[in-house]
C-alpha positions as CSV (number, residue, x, y, z in Angstrom):
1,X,-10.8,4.2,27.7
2,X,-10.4,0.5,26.9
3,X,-13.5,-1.5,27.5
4,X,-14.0,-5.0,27.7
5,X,-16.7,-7.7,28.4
6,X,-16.6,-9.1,31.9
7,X,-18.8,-10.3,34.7
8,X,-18.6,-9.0,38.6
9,X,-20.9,-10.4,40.6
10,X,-22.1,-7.8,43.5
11,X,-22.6,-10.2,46.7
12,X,-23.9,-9.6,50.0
13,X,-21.1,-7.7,52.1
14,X,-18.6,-8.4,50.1
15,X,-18.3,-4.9,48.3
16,X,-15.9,-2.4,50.2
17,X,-15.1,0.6,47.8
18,X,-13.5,3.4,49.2
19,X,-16.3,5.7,50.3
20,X,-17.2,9.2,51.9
21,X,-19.8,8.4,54.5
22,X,-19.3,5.3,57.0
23,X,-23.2,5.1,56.5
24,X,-22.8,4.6,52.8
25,X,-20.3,1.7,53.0
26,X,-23.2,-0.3,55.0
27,X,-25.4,0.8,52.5
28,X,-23.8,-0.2,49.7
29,X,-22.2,-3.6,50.9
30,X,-26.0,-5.1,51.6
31,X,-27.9,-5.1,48.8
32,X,-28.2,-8.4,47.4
33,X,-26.5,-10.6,44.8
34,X,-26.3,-9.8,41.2
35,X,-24.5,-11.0,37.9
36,X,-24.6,-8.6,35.3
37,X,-21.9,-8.7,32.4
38,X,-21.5,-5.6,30.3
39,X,-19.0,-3.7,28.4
40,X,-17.9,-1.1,31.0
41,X,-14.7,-0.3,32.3
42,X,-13.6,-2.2,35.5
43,X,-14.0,0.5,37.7
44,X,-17.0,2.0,36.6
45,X,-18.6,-1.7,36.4
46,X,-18.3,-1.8,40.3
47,X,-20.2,1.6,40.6
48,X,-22.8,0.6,38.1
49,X,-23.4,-3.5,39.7
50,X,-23.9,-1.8,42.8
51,X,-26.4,1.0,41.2
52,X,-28.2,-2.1,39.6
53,X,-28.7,-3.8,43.2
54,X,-29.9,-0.6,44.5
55,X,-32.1,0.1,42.1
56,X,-33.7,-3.4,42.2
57,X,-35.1,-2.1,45.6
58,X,-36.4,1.1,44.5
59,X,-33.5,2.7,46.3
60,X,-33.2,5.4,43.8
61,X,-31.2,8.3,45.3
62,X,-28.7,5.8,46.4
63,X,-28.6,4.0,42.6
64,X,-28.5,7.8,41.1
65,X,-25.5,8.0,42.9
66,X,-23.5,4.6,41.9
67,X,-24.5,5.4,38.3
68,X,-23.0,8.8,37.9
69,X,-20.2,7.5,39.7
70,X,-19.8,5.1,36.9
71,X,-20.5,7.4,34.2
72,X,-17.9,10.0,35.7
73,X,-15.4,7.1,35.2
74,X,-16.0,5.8,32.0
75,X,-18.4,8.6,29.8
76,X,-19.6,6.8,27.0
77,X,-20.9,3.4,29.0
78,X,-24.2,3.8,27.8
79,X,-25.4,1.2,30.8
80,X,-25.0,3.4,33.5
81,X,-27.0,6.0,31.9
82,X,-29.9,3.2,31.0
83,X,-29.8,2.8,34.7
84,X,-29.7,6.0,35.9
85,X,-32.9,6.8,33.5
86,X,-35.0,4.0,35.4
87,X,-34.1,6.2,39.0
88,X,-36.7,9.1,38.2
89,X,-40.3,7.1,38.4
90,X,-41.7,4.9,40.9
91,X,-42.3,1.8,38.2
92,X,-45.5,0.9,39.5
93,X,-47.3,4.6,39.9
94,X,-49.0,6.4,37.3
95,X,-47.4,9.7,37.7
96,X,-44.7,9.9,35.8
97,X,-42.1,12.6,35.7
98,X,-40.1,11.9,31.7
99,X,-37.8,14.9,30.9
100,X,-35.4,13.7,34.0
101,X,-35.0,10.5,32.1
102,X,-34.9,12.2,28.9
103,X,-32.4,14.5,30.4
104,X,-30.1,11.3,31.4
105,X,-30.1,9.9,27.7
106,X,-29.5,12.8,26.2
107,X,-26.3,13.3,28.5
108,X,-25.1,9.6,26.7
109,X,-26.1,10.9,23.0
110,X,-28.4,13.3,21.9
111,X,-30.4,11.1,19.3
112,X,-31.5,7.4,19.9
113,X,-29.0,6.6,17.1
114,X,-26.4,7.8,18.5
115,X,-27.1,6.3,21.7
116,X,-27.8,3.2,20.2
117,X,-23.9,3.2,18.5
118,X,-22.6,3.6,22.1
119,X,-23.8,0.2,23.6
120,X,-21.3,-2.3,21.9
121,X,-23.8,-5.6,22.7
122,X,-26.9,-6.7,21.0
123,X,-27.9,-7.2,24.7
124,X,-27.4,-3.7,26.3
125,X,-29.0,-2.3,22.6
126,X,-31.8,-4.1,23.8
127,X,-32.6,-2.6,27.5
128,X,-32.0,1.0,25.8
129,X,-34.5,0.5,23.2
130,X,-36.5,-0.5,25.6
131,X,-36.0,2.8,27.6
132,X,-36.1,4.3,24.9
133,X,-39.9,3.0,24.2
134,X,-40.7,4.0,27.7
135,X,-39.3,7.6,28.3
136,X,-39.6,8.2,24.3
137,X,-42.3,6.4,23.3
138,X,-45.6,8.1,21.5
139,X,-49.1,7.8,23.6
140,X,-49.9,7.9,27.0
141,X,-48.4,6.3,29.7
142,X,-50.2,3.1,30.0
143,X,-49.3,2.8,26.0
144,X,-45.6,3.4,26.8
145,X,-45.5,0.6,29.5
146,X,-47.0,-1.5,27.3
147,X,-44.4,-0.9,24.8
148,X,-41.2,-1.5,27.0
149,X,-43.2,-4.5,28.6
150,X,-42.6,-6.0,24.6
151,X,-40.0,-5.0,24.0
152,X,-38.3,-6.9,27.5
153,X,-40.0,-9.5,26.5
154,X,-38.4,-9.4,23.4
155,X,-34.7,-9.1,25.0
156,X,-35.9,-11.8,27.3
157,X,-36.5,-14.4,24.4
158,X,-33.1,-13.4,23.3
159,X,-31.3,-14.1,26.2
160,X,-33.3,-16.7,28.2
161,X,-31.0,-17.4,30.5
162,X,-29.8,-14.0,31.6
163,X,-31.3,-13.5,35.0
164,X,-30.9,-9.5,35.0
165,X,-33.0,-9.5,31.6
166,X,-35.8,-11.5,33.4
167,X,-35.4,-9.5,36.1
168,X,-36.3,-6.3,33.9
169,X,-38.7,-8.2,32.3
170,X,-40.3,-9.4,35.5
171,X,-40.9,-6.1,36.8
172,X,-42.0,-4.6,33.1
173,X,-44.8,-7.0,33.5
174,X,-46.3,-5.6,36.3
175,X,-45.5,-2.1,35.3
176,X,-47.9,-2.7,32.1
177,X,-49.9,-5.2,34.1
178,X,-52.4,-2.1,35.2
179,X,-53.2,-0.6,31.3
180,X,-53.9,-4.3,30.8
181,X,-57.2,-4.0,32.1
182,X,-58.9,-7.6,32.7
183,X,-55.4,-9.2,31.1
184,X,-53.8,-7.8,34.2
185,X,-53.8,-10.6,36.4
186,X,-52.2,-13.0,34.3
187,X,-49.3,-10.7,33.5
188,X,-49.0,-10.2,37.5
189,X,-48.8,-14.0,37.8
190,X,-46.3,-14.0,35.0
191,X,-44.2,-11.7,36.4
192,X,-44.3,-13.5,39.9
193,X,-43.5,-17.0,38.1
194,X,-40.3,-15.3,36.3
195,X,-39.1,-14.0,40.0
196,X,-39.5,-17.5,41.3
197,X,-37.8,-19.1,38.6
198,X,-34.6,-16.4,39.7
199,X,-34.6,-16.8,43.3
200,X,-34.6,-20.9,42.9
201,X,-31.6,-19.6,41.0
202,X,-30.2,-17.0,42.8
203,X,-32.0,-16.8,46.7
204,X,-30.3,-13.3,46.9
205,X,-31.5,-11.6,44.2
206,X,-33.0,-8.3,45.4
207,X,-35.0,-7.8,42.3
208,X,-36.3,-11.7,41.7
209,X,-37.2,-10.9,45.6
210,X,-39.1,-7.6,44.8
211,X,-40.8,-8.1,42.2
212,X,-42.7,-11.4,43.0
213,X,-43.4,-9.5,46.2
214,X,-45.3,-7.3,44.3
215,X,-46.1,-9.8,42.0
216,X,-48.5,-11.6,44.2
217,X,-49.3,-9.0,46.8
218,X,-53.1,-9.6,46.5
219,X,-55.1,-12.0,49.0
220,X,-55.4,-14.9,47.3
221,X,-51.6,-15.5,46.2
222,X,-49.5,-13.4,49.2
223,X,-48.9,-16.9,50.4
224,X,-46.8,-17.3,46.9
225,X,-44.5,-14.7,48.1
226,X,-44.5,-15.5,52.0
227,X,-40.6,-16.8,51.7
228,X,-39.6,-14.4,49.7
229,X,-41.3,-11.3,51.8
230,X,-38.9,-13.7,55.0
231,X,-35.5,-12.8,53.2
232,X,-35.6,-9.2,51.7
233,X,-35.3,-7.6,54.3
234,X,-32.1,-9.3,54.8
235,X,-31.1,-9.4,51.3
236,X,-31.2,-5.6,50.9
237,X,-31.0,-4.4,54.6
238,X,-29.9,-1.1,53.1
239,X,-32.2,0.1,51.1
240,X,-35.6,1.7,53.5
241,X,-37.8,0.4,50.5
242,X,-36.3,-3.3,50.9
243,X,-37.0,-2.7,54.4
244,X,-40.5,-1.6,54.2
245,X,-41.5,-4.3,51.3
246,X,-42.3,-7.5,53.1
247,X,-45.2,-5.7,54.5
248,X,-47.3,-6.1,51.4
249,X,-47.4,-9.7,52.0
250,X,-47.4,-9.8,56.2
251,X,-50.5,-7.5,55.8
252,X,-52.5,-9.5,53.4
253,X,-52.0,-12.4,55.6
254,X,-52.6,-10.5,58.8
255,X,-49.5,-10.9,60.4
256,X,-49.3,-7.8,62.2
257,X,-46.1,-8.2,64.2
258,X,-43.9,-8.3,61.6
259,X,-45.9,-5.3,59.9
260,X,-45.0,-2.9,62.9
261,X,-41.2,-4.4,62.9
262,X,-40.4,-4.2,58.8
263,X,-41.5,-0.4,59.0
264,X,-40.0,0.7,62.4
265,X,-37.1,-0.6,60.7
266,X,-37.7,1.0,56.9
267,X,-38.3,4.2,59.0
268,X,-35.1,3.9,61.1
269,X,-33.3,3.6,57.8
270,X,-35.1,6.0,55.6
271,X,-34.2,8.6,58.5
272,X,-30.7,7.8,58.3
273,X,-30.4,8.2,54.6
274,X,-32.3,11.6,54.8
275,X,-30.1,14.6,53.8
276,X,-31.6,18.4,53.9
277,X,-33.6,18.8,50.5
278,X,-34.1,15.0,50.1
279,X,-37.9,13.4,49.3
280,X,-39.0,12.4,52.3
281,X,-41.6,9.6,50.8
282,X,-39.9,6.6,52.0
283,X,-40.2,8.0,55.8
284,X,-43.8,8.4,55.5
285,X,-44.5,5.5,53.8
286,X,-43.1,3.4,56.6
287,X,-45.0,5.7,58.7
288,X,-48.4,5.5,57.2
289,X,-48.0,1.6,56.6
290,X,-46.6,0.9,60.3
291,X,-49.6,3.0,61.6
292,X,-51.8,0.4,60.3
293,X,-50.3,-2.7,62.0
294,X,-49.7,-1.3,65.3
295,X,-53.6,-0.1,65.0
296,X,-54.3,-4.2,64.0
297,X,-51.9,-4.9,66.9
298,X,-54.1,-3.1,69.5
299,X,-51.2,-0.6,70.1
300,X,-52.6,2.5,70.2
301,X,-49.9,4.6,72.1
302,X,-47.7,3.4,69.2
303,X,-50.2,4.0,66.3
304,X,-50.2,7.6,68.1
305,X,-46.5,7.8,68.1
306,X,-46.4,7.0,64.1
307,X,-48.8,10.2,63.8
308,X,-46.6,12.7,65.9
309,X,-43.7,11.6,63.9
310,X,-45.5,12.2,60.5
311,X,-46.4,15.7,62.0
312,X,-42.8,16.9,62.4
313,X,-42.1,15.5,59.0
314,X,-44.9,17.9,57.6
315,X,-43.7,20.5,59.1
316,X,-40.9,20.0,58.0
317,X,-41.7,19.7,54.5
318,X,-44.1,21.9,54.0
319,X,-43.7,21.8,49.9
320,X,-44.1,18.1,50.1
321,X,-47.0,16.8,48.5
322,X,-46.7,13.0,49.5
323,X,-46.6,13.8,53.6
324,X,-49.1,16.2,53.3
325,X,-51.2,13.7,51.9
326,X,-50.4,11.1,54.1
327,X,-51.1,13.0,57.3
328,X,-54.9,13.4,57.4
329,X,-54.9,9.8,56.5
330,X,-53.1,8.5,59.5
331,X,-55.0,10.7,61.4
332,X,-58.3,9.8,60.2
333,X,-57.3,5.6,60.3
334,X,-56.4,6.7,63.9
335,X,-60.2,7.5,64.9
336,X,-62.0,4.9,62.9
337,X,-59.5,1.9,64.2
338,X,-59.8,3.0,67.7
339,X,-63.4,4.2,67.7
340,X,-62.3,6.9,69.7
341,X,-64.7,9.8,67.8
342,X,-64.0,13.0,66.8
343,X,-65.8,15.5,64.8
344,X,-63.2,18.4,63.1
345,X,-64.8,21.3,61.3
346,X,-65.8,20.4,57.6
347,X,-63.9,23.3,55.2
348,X,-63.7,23.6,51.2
349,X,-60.2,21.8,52.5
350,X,-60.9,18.9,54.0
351,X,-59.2,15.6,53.0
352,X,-61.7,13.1,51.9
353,X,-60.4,10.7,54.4
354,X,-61.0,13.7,57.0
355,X,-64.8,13.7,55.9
356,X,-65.5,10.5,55.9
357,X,-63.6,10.3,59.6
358,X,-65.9,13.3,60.7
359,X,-69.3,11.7,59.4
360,X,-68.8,8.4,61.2
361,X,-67.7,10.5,64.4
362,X,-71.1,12.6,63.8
363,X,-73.5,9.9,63.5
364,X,-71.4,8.4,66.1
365,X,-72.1,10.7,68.5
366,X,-75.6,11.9,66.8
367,X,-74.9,14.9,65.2
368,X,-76.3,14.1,62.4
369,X,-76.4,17.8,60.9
370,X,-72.0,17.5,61.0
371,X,-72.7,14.5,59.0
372,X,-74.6,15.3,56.3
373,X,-72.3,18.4,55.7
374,X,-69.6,15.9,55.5
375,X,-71.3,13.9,53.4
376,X,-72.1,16.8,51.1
377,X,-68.3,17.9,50.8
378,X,-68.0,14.0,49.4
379,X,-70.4,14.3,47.1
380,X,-68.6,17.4,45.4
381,X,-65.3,15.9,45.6
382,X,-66.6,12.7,43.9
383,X,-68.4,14.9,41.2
384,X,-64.9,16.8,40.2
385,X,-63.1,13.5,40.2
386,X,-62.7,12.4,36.6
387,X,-63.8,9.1,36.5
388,X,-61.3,6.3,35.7
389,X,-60.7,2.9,35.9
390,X,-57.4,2.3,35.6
391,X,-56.0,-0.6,37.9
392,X,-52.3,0.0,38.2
393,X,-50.8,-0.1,41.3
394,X,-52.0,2.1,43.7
395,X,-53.5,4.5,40.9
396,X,-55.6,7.3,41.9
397,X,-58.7,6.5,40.7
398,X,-62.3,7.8,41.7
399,X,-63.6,4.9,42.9
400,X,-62.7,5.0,46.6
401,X,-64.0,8.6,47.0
402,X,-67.4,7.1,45.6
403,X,-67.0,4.8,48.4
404,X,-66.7,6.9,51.3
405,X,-69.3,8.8,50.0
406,X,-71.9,5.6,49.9
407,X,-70.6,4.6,53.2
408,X,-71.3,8.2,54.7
409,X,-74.4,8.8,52.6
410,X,-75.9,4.9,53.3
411,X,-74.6,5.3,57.2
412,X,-76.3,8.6,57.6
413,X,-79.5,7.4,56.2
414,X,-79.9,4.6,58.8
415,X,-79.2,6.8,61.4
416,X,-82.2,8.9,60.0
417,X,-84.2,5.5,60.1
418,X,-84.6,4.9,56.4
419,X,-82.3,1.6,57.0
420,X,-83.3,0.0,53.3
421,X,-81.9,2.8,51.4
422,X,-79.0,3.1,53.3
423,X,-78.1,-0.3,53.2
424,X,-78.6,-0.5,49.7
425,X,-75.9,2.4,49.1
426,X,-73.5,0.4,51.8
427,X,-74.3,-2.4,49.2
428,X,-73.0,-0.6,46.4
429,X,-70.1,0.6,48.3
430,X,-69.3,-2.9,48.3
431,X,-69.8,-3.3,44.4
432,X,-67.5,-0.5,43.8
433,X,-64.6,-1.9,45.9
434,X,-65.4,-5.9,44.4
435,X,-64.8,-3.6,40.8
436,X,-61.5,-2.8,41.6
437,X,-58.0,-4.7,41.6
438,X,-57.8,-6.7,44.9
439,X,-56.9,-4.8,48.4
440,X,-52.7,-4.5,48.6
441,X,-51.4,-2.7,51.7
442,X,-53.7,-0.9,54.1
443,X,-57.4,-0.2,53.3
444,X,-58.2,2.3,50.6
445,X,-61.0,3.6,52.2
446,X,-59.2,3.5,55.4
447,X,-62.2,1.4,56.3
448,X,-63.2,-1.6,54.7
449,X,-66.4,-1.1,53.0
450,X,-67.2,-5.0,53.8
451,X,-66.9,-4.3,57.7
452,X,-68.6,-1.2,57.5
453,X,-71.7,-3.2,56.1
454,X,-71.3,-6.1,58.2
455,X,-71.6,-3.9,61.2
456,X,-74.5,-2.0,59.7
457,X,-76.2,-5.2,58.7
458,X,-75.6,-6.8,62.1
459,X,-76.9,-3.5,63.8
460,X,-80.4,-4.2,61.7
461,X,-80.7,-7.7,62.8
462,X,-80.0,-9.5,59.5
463,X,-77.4,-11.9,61.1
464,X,-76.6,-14.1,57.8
465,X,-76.6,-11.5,55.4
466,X,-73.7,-9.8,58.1
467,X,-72.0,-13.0,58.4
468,X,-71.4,-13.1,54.4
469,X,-70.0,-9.5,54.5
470,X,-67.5,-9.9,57.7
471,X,-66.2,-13.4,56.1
472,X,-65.3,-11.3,52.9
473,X,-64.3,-8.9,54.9
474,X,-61.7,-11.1,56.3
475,X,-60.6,-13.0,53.2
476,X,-60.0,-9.7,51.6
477,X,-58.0,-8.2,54.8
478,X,-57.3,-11.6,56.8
479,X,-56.8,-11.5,61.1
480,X,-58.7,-7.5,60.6
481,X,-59.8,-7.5,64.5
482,X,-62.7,-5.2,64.0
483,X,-64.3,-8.1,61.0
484,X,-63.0,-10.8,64.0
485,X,-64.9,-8.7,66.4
486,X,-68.1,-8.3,64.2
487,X,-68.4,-11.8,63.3
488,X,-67.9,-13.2,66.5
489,X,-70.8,-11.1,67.6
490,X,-72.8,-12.3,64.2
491,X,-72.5,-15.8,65.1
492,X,-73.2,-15.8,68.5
493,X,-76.3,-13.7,67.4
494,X,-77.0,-16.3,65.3
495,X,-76.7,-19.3,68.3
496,X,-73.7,-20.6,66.5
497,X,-71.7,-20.7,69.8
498,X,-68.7,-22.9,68.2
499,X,-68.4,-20.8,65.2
500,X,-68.5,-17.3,67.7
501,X,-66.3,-19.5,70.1
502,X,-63.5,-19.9,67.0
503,X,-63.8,-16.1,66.0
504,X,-63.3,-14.5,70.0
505,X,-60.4,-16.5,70.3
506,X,-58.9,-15.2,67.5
507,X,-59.8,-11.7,68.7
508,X,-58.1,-12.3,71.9
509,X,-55.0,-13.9,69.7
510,X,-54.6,-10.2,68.3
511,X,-55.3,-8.0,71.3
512,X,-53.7,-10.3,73.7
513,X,-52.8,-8.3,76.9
514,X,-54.6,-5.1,75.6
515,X,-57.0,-3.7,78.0
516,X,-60.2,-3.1,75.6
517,X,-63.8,-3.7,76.2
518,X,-64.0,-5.6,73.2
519,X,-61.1,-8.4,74.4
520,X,-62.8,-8.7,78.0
521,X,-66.2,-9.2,75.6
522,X,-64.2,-11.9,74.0
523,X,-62.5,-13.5,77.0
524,X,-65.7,-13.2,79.4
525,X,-67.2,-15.4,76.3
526,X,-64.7,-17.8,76.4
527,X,-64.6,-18.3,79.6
528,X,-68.5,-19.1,79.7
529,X,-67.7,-21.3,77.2
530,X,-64.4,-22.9,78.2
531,X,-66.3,-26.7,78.8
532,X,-67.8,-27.2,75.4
């Protein structure tokens, strides 16, 4: 088949391919705005645009699809297998699955030479050695990111001005931004920069979007990425991942409307995409994430709702590791946000998100003898945790089981009166979590440790040693009610009526028209306050 270099630009509903499912055609039609030349045949080029799109918001199974469409049509475009080869691994987790990958190149050629011959350009060369550094590459994974990270950057000073190459290049940073250790940071902020340079290019660029999402989803920058976390949804409307994305940035600036909304809809979506055998991670996801907000919002029945969904799901899917996973957490998030206690029987298999939910409901409700068997279960899952300190996205890494277990253990031993040693380990709970990469997406522990001490040092009487852990508290997770709650309390403790005054009211911003003890607390206070 003749193959020529051409551009198509893939624009926001204005793609209309013959397809089998109505649902598809929506699908496919809104997903962004893209330019991305390459030597493929006319017909497969639509397929593969629309597969790049896609796969700029992590919408994998529907990009899988697009590219073996373009690879049925035209068997030796070597693009459309690069792009199907990036569809197997979340970019930004460390597990890492490589022989599907492997298994898509070696479909194209079965030797990187002879994959190499079939991309005509010095460009697309370029983005398959990069794959091949990253799916080929010798050492471990963090090594391998490293590797494709340089050599996009490589392609990038190449071709400057070729958006989709800083678009790769964008995202490759942050992918290698984790192995990077203390270097991390400024690779995230490079990455971000690159995406802001695109969208003042191209506004409806799904991945430019994305990635400085993720870029700058931390406390201090999410403002950086408030107009972009505005558009995606739009932009790739879609895709459940697009859907579900601005939340990163709506939760680190507490803005806990649109957190319920953005994963209602990611869920809504997700569940129409969802065919029998399909991974069900982006339903939970939305799940677990809108869980969170609706808890912030004061909407229990809905936080509740989330949980019942998530429990079908599991049934559902009982081979599914991700849902099973995800369950006890929402469950657990469920008691400690709504302080409505509950102690569950402490087995070799209980979550560590169960125990740490069962020793706060123990001391809670004074069984302290529930507790300290939770606390003990901790301790041996901490010990049989290797311990790591990697920092990539969401990694699993040991140092939010140690944690829960300081929380428990340091909670339980003011309970048992010995209140220095316990808030001494509630102060290295604190140390642990200031150790790691700043908070993105809901709490990991469910609870911050910062509140957990502020509460505990407000309980003991030391008022401004409470107020300096409930402000970090809410710089780390801004508008959190429970840190409003506890520092309104702290101040007003402390005689600082205006400071308390400021604090309720933002309280009673969050809960409005919610029918808790703590909002009449706040609005009784107001009101006795409502001349100064």
């Amino acid at each position: 088949m003749t193959k020529w270099l051409h551009t198509l630009v893939l624009t926001l509903l204005l793609v209309g391919a013959p397809l089998n499912r109505p649902l598809l055609a929506a699908e496919i039609a809104n997903v962004g705005s893209i330019s991305f030349p390459t030597s493929g045949s006319a017909d497969a080029q639509a397929h593969f645009l629309r597969g790049v799109g896609i796969l700029h918001s992590f919408g994998w199974k529907q990009a899988i699809t697009e590219f073996k469409a373009a690879q049925a049509l035209d068997p030796d475009f070597a693009m459309a297998y690069w792009g199907e080869s990036l569809c197997y691994n979340h970019p930004l987790i460390r597990e890492q699955d490589l022989q599907s990958p492997r298994d898509v190149l070696n479909r194209l050629a079965p030797s990187p030479e002879a994959r190499l011959a079939k991309a005509p350009t010095q460009r697309e060369k370029g983005f398959l050695l990069a794959a091949e550094a990253l799916f080929f590459g010798d050492g471990a994974y963090g090594q391998c990111r490293t590797a494709y990270m340089k050599a996009m950057r490589n392609l990038y000073e190449q071709f400057p001005g070729d958006d989709e190459v800083a678009a790769f290049y964008s995202l490759s940073l942050l992918m290698a931004a984790g192995p990077a250790g203390s270097d991390g940071l400024a690779l995230n902020v490079l990455g971000g920069a690159i995406g802001m340079e695109i969208m003042a290019r191209n506004p409806l660029h799904p991945g430019a979007v994305h990635y400085t999402i993720h870029a700058f989803d931390d406390p201090t920058h999410a403002r950086l990425a408030l107009p972009a976390a505005r558009v995606f949804a739009d932009i790739a409307g879609a895709v459940s991942h697009a859907q579900h994305m601005p939340t990163h940035i709506f939760i680190q600036l507490g803005m806990w409307d649109q957190v319920s909304i953005s994963n209602q809809s990611a869920y809504q979506v997700a569940v129409d995409l969802w065919e029998p055998g399909d991974v069900v991670g982006d339903m939970v996801h939305a799940l677990d994430w809108g869980q969170y907000g609706d808890l912030q919002r004061g909407d229990y029945k809905k936080a509740a709702l989330w949980i019942e969904r998530m429990e079908g799901i599991a049934q559902r899917n009982l081979g599914q590791a991700r849902v099973q996973g995800a369950l006890p957490r929402v469950k657990a998030r469920f008691v400690l946000e709504t302080r409505q206690w509950q102690i569950q029987p402490v087995t070799d298999k209980t979550s560590a998100v169960e125990l740490l939910a069962t020793g706060i409901s123990a001391i809670k409700l004074g069984d302290l003898a529930i507790a300290t068997e939770a606390a003990g279960a901790l301790q041996k899952l901490v010990d049989a945790t290797p311990k790591e300190t990697d920092s990539s996205y969401y990694s699993r890494t040991s140092q939010p089981l140690m944690i829960m277990h300081n929380v428990l253990a340091g909670l339980l031993a003011v309970a048992r009166g010995n209140s220095d040693a316990g808030l001494q380990m509630l102060a290295d709970g604190v140390a642990i979590a200031e150790s790691m990469r700043p908070p993105n997406g809901a709490p990991n522990p469910v609870k911050p440790v910062h509140e957990v001490y502020g509460e505990a040092l407000l309980a003991a009487g030391r008022l401004p040693a409470a107020t300096a852990q409930f402000e970090k508290s809410l710089q780390r997770t801004p508008n959190r009610p429970l840190s409003l709650l506890g520092l309104a309390r702290t101040e007003v403790a402390a005689g600082n009526a205006k400071a308390g005054r400021a604090h309720y009211k933002k309280l009673a911003e969050v809960w409005k028209d919610r029918d808790f003890p703590a909002l009449q607390e706040a609005n009784q206070y107001l009101a006795s306050r409502a001349g100064e």
